[in-house]
Steps between C-alpha positions, in 0.01 A plus 500: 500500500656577151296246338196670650563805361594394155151339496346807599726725246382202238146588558504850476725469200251268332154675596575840611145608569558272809760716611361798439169433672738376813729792522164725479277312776834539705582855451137616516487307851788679630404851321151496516488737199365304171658759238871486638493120544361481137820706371729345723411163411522581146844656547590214658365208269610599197805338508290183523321579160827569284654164610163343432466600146890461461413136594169466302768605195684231552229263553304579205786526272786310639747836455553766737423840424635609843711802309169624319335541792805679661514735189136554515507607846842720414305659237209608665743602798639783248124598351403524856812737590472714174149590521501574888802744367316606277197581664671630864818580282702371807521108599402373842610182564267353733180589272605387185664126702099523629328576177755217315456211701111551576488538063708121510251378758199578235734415197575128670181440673312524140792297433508240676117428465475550108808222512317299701201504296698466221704202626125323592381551195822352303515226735118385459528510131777345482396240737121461332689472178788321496434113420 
């Protein structure tokens, strides 16, 4: 059973549109509502898009740049809470979590497919080239 879900995690891990496209069909089954099983499925993929592009790091350039991505994400965390204090001059939790991780599920979906492009493109010339 473990080894079946590892495969599974694997898959979403390594192409997270898969995942994303799954957890929306089932959500919008059960929901019926297009809108909130878009945002939920978002919410709950984008996990699977910062461990892709952590991994696409490491596969493109053989070093991990795990604590980058971490300070990226801590860094837009604190833009996120000073200009909703700024603009509603009082912090609510709950929106600003909301607004953060839907910004990281645009920031690593762009990501992860300008990596993979990038990592095509490499690998083709490198492969067309090399002798």
């Amino acid at each position: 059973m473990s080894t079946i879900f590892s495969s599974v995690l694997t898959v979403f891990f390594a192409i997270p549109i898969i995942g994303t496209i799954l957890v929306f069909t089932v959500i919008k089954l059960t929901l019926k509502t297009t809108k909130k099983a878009l945002h939920m499925a978002l919410d709950f993929t984008t996990i699977f898009y910062i461990v892709s592009v952590h991994f696409l790091i490491v596969t493109l350039w053989d070093k991990s740049f795990f604590w980058l991505i971490i300070l990226v994400m801590l860094v837009i965390a604190m833009v996120f809470v000073f200009v909703h204090w700024k603009v509603k001059e009082e912090i609510i939790v709950k929106r600003v979590w909301k607004g953060f991780w839907r910004f990281n599920f645009i920031l690593f979906f762009f990501t992860y497919f300008v990596l993979t492009f990038y990592g095509l493109v490499s690998r083709a010339i490198t492969f067309s080239f090399s002798s």
